[in-house]
Backbone as XML, in Angstrom:
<?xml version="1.0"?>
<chain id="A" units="angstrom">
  <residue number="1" name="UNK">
    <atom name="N" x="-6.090" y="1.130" z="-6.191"/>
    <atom name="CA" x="-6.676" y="0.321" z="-5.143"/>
    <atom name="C" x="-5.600" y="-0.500" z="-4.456"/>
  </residue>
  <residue number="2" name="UNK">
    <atom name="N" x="-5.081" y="-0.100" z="-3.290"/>
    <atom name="CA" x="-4.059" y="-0.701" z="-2.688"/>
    <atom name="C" x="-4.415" y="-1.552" z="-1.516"/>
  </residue>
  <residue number="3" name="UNK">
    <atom name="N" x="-5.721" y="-1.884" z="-1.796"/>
    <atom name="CA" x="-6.024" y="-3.187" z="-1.048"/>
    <atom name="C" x="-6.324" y="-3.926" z="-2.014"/>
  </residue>
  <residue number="4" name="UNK">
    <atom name="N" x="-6.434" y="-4.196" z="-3.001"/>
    <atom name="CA" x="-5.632" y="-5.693" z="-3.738"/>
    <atom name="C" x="-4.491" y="-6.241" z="-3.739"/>
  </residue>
  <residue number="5" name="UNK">
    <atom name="N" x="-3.425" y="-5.056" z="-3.322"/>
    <atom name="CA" x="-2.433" y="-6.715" z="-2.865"/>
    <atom name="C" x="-2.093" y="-6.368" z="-1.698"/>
  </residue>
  <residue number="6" name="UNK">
    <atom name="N" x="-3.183" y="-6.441" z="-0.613"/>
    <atom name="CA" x="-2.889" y="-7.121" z="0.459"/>
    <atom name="C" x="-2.871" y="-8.594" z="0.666"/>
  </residue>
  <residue number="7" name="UNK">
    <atom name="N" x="-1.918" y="-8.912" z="1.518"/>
    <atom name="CA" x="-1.802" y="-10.529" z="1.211"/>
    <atom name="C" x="-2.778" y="-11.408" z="2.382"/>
  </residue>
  <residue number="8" name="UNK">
    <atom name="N" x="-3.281" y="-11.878" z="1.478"/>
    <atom name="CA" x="-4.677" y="-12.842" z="1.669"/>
    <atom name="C" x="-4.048" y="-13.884" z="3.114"/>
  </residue>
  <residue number="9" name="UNK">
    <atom name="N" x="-4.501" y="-13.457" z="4.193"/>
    <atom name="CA" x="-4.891" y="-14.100" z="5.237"/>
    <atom name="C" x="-6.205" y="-14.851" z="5.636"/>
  </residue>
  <residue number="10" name="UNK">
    <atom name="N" x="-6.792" y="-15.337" z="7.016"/>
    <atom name="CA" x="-7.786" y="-15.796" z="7.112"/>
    <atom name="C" x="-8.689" y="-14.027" z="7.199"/>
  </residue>
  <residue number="11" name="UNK">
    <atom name="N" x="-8.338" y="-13.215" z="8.416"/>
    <atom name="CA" x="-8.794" y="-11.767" z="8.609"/>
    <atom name="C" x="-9.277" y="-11.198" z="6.981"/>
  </residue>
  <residue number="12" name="UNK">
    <atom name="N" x="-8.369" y="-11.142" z="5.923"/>
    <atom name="CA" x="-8.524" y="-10.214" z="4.828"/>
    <atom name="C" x="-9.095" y="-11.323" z="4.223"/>
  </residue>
  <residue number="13" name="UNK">
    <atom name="N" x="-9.427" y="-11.877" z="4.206"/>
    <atom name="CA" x="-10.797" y="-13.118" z="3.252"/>
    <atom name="C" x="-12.035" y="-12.624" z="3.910"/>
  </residue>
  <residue number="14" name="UNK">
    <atom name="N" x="-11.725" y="-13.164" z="5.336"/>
    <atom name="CA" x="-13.460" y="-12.714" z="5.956"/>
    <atom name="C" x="-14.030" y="-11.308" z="5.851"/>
  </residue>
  <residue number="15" name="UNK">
    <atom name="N" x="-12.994" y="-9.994" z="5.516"/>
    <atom name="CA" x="-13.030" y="-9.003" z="4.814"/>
    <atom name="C" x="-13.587" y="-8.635" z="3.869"/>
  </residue>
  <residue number="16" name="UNK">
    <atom name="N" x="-13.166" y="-9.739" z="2.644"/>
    <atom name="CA" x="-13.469" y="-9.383" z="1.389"/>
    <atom name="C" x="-15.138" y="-9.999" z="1.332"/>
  </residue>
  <residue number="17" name="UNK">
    <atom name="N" x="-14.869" y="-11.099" z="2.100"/>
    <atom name="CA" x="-16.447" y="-11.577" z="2.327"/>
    <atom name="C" x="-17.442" y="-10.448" z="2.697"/>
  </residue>
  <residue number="18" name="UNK">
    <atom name="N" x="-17.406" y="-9.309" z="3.562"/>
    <atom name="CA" x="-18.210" y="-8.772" z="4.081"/>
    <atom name="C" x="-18.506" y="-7.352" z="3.344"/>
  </residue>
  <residue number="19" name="UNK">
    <atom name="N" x="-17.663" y="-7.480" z="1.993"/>
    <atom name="CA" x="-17.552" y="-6.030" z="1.167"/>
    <atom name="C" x="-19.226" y="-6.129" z="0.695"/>
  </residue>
  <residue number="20" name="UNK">
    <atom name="N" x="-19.352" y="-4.868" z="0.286"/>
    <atom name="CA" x="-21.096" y="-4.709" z="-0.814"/>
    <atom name="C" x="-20.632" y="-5.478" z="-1.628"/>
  </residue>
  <residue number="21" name="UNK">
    <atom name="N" x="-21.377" y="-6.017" z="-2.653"/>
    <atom name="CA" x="-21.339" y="-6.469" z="-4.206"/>
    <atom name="C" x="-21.015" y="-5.573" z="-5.004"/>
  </residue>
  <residue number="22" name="UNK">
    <atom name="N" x="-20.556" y="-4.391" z="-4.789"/>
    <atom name="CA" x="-20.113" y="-3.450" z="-5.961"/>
    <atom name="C" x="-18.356" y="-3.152" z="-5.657"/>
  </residue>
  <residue number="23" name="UNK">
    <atom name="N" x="-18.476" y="-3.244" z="-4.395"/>
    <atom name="CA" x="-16.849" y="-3.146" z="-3.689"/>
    <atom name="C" x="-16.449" y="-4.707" z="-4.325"/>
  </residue>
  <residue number="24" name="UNK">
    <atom name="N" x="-17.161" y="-5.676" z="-4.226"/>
    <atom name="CA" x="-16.605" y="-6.853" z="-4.500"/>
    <atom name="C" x="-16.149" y="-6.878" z="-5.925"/>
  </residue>
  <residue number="25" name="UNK">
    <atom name="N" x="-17.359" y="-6.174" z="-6.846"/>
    <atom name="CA" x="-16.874" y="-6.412" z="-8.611"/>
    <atom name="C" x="-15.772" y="-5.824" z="-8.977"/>
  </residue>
  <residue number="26" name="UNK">
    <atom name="N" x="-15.629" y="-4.273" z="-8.117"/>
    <atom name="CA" x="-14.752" y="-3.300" z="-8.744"/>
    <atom name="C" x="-13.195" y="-4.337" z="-8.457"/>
  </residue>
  <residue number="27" name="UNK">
    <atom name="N" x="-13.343" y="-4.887" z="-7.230"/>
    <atom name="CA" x="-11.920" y="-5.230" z="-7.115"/>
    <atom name="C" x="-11.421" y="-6.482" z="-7.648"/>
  </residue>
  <residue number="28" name="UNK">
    <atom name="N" x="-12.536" y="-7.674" z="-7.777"/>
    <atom name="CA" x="-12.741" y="-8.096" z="-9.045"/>
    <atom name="C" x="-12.223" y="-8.288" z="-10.170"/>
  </residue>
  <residue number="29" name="UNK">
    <atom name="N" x="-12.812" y="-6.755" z="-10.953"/>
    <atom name="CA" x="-12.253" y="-6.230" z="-12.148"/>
    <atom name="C" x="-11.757" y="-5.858" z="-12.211"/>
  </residue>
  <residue number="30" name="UNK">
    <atom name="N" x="-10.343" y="-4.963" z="-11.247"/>
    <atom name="CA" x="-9.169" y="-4.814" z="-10.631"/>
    <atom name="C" x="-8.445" y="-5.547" z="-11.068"/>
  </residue>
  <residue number="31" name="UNK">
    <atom name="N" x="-8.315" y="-6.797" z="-10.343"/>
    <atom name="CA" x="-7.044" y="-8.030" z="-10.278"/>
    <atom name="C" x="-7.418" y="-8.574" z="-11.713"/>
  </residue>
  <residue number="32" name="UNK">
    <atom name="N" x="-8.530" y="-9.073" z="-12.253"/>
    <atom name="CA" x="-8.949" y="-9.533" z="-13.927"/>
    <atom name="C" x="-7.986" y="-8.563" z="-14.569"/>
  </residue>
  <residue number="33" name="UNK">
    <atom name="N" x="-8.156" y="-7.593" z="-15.048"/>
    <atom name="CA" x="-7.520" y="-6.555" z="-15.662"/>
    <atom name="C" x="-5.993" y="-6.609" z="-15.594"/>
  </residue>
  <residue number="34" name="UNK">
    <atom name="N" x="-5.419" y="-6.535" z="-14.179"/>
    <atom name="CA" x="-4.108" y="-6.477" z="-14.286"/>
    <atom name="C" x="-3.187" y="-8.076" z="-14.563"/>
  </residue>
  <residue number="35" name="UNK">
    <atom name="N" x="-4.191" y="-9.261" z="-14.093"/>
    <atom name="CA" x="-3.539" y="-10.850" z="-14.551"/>
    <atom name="C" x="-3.748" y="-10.649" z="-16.038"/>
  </residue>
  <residue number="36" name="UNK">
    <atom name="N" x="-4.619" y="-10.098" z="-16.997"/>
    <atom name="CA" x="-5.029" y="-10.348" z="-18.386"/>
    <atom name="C" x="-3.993" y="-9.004" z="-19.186"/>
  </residue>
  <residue number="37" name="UNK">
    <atom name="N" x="-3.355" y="-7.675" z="-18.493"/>
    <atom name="CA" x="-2.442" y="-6.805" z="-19.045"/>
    <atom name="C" x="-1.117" y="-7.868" z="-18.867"/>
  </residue>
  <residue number="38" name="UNK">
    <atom name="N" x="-1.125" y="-8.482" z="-17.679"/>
    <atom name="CA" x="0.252" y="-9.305" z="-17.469"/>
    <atom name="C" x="0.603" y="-10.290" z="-18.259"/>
  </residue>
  <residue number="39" name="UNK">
    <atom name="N" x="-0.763" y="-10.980" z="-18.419"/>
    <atom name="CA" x="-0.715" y="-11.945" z="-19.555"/>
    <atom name="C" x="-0.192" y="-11.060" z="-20.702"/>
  </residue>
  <residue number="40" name="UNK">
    <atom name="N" x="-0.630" y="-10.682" z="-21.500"/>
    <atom name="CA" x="-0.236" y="-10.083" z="-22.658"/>
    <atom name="C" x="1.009" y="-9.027" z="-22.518"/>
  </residue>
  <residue number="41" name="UNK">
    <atom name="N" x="1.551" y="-9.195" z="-21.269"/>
    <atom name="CA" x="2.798" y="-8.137" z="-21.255"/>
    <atom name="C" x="2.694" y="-6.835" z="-21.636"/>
  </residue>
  <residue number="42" name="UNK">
    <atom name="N" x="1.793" y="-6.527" z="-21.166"/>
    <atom name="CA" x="1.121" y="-4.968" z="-21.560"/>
    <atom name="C" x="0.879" y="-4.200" z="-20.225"/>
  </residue>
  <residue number="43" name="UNK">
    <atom name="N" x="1.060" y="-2.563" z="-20.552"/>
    <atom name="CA" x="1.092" y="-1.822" z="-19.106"/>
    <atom name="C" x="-0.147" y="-0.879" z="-19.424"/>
  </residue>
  <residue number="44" name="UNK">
    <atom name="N" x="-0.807" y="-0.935" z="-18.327"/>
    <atom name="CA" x="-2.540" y="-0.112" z="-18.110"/>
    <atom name="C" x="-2.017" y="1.276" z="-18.489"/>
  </residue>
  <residue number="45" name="UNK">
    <atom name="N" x="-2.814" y="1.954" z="-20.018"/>
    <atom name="CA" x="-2.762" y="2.882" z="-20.216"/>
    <atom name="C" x="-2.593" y="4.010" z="-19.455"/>
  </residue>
  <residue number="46" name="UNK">
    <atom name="N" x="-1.392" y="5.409" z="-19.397"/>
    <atom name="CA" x="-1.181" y="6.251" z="-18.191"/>
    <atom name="C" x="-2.675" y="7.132" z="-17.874"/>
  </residue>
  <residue number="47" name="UNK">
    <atom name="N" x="-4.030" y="7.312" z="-18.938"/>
    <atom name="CA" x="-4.650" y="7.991" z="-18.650"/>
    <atom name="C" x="-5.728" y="6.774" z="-17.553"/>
  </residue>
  <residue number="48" name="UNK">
    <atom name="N" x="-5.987" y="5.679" z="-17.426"/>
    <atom name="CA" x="-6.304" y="4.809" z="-16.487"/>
    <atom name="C" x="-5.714" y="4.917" z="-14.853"/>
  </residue>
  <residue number="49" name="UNK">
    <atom name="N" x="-4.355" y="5.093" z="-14.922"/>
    <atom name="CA" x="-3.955" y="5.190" z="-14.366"/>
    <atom name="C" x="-4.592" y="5.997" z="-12.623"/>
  </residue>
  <residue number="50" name="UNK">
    <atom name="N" x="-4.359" y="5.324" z="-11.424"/>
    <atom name="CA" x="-5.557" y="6.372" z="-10.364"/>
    <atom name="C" x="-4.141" y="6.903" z="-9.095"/>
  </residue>
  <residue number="51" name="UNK">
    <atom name="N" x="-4.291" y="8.366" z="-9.372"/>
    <atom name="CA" x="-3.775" y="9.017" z="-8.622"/>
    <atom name="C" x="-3.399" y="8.507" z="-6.914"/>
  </residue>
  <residue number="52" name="UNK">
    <atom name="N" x="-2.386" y="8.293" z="-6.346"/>
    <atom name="CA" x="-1.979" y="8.009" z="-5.189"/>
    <atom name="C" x="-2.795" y="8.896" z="-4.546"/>
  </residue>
  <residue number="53" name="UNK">
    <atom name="N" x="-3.166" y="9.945" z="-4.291"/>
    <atom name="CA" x="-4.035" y="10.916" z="-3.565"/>
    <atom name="C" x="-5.434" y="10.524" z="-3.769"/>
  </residue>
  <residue number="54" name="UNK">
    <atom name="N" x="-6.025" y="9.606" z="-5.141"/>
    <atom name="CA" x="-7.187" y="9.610" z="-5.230"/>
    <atom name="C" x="-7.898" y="7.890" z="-4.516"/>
  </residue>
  <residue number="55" name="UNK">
    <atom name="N" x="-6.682" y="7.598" z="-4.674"/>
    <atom name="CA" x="-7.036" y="5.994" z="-4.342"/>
    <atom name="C" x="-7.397" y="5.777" z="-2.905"/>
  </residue>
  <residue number="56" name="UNK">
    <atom name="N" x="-8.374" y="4.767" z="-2.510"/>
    <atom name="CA" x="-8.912" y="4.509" z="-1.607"/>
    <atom name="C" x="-8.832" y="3.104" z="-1.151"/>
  </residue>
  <residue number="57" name="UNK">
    <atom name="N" x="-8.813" y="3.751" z="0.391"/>
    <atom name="CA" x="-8.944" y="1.757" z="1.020"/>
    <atom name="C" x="-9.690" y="1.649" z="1.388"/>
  </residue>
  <residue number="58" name="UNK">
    <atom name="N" x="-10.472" y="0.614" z="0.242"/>
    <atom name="CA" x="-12.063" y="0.273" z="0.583"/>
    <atom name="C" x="-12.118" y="-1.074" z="1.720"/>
  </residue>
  <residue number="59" name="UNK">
    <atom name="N" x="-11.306" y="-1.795" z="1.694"/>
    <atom name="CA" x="-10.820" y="-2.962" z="2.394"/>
    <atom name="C" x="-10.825" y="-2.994" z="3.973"/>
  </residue>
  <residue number="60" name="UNK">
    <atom name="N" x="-9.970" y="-1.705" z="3.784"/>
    <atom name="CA" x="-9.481" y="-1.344" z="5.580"/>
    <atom name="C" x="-10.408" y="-1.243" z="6.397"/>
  </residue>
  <residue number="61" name="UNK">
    <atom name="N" x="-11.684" y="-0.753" z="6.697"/>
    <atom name="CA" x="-12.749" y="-0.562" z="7.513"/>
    <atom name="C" x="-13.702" y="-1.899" z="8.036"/>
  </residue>
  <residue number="62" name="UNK">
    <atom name="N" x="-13.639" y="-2.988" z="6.826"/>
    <atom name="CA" x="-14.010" y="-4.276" z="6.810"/>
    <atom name="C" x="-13.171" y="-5.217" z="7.509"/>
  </residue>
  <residue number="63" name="UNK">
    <atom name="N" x="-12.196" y="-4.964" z="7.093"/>
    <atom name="CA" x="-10.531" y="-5.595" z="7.854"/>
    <atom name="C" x="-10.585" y="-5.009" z="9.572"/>
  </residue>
  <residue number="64" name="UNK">
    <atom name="N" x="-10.614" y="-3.998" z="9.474"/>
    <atom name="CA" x="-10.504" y="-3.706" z="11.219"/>
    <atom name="C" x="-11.158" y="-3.857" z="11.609"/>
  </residue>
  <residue number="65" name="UNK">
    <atom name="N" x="-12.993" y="-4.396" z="11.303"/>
    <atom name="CA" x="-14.176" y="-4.524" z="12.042"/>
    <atom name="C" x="-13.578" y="-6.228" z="12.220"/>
  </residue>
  <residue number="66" name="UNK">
    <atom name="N" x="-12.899" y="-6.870" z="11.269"/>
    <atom name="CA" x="-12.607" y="-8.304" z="11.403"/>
    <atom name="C" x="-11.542" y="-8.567" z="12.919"/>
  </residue>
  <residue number="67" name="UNK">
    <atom name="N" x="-10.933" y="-7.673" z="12.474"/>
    <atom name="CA" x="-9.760" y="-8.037" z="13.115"/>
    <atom name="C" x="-9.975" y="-7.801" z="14.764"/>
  </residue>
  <residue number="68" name="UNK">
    <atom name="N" x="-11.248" y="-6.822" z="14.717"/>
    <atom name="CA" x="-11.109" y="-6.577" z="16.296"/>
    <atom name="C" x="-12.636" y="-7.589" z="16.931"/>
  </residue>
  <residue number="69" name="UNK">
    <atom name="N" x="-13.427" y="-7.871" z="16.133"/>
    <atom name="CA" x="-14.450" y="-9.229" z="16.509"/>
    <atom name="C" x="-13.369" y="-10.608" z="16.685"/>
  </residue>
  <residue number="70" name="UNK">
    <atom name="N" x="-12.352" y="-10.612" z="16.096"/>
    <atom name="CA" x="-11.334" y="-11.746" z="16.243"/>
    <atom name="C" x="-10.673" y="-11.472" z="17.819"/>
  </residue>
  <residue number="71" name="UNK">
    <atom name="N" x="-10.450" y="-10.470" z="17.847"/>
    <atom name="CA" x="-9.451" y="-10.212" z="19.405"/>
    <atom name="C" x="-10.450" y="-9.968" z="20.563"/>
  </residue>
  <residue number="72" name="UNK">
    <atom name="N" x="-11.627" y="-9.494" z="20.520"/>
    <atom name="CA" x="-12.763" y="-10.434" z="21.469"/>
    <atom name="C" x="-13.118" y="-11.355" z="21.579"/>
  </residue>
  <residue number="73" name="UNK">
    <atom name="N" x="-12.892" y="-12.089" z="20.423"/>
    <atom name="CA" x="-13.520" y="-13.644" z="20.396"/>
    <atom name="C" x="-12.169" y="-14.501" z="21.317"/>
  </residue>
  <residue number="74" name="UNK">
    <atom name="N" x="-10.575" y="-14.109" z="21.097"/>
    <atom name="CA" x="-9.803" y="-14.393" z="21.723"/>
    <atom name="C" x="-9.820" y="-14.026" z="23.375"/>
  </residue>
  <residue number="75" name="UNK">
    <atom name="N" x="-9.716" y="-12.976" z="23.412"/>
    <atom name="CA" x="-10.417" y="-11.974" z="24.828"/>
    <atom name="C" x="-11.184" y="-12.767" z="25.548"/>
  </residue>
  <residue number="76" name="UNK">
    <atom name="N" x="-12.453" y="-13.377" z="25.315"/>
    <atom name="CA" x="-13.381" y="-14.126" z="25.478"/>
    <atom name="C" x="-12.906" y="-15.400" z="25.920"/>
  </residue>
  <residue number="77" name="UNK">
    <atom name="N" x="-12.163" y="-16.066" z="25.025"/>
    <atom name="CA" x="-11.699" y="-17.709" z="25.837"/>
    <atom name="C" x="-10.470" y="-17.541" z="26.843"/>
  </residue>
  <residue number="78" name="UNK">
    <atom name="N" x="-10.294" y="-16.254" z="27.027"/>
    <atom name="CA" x="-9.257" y="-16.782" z="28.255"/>
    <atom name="C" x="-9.861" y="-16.183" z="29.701"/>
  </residue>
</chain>
C-alpha cells in the first residue's frame, strides 16, 4: 500500500477523510503493524509481504477528486 506514506498534507487528510470505513481500517492496520514491527525491530514476514504489481492506490482517486474541488474552489475566487 503505497499510499501510506504519502506525506500528510491538508488535500491527503481530506482524502483519507472521504475513504469507506474498510479502506480506512485496512490502512489503519497498515501503519499499526509496521510502527509495532518497528518497535520491536522486527521485519514483516517475506510471505506477508504484497507484490509491487499487486499493490494498489486506494488513496489516489479520493486525492484527485480533492485536489481538483480545491482548484475550482480557487478558480472560483478569482
Amino acid at each position: 500500500m503505497r499510499d501510506d506514506t504519502i506525506h500528510k498534507d491538508e488535500d491527503v487528510k481530506a482524502a483519507i477523510r472521504r475513504l469507506p470505513e474498510n479502506l480506512y481500517k485496512d490502512r489503519m492496520f497498515c501503519i499499526k503493524r509496521a510502527l509495532d514491527l518497528t518497535m520491536r525491530q522486527q521485519i514483516l514476514p517475506k510471505e506477508q509481504w504484497i507484490k509491487y504489481e499487486e499493490d494498489k492506490f486506494y488513496l489516489e482517486p479520493y486525492l484527485k477528486e480533492v485536489i481538483q474541488e480545491r482548484k475550482e474552489k480557487e478558480w472560483a475566487k478569482k
